[in-house]
C-alpha positions in Angstrom: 111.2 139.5 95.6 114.7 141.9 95.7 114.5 143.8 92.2 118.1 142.6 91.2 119.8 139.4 91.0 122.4 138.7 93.7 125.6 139.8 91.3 127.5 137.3 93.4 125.3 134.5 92.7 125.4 134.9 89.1 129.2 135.4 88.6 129.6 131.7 90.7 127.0 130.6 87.9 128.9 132.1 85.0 132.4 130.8 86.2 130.6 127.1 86.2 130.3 127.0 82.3 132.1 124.2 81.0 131.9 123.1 77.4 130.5 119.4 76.6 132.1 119.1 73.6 134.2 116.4 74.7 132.5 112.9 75.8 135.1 112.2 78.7 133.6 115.7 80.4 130.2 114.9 80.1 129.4 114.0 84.1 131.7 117.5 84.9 128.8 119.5 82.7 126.0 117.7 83.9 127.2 118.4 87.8 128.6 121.9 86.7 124.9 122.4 84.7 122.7 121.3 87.9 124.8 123.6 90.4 124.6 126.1 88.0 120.7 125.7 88.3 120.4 125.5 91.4 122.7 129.0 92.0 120.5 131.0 89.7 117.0 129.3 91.3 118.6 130.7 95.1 119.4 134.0 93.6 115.7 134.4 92.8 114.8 133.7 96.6 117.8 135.1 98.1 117.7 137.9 100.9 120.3 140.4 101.7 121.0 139.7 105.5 124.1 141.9 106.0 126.7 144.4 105.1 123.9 145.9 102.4 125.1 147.5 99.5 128.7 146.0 100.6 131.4 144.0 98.6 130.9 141.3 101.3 127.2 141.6 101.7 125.4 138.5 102.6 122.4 136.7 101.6 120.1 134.0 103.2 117.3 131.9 101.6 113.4 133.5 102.2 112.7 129.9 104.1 108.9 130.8 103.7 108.9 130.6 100.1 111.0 127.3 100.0 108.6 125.7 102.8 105.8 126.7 100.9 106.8 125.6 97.5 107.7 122.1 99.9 104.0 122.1 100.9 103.0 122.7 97.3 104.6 119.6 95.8 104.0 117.9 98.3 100.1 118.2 97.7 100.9 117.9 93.8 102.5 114.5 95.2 105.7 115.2 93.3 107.2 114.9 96.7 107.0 112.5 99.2 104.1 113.3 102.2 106.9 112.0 104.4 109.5 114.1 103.7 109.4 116.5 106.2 112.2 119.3 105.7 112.3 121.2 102.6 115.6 120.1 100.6 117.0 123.4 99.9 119.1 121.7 96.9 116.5 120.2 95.4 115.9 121.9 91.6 112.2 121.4 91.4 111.2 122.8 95.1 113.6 125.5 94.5 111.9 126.6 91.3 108.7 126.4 92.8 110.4 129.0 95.4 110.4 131.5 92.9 107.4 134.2 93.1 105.3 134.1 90.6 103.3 137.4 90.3 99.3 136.9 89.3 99.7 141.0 88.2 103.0 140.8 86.5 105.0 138.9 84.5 106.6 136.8 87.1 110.5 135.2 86.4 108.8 131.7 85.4 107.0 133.1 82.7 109.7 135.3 81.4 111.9 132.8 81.3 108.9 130.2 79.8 109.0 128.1 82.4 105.5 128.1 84.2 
């Protein structure tokens, strides 16, 4: 896993923030909140693929550690045996994605969510 966060990643999540304080915005925060999810869940399995160190670098999903984590839940039956591409939206397989370090505190158990 990259040592940083993908800065662009996490500025896209921070510009999604939309306050629920009003009933008639309720859906927009739910939508904004699950995108927002689903940005910072990618930065965590995110590789630089170009222009490194760059303004415009690029970044591509690991597709190992989303098949995997597909594979995973899959066996745990939280996803169906017949589903057989790994939904690279999906919240749950995504946070599966995320390494989890057996010698060091990994990012799900930092962030008490493993």
């Amino acid at each position: 896993m990259q040592p940083h966060l993908t800065p662009w990643m996490i500025a896209l999540l921070e510009s999604r923030q939309i306050p629920a304080y009003r009933h008639d915005i309720m859906a927009v925060a739910q939508v904004n909140a699950a995108i927002g999810m689903e940005i910072l869940l990618k930065s965590f399995v995110a590789r630089p693929n170009g222009n490194h160190g760059q303004v415009n670098e690029t970044h591509e999903l690991d597709a190992k550690l989303i098949n995997d984590a597909h594979r995973e839940l899959q066996h745990a039956g939280k996803i169906s045996a017949d589903r057989s591409r790994a939904d690279k939206h999906d919240l749950l397989t995504l946070f599966r994605a995320v390494p989890a370090d057996p010698d060091a505190p990994s990012i799900r158990r930092r962030g008490r969510l493993d």
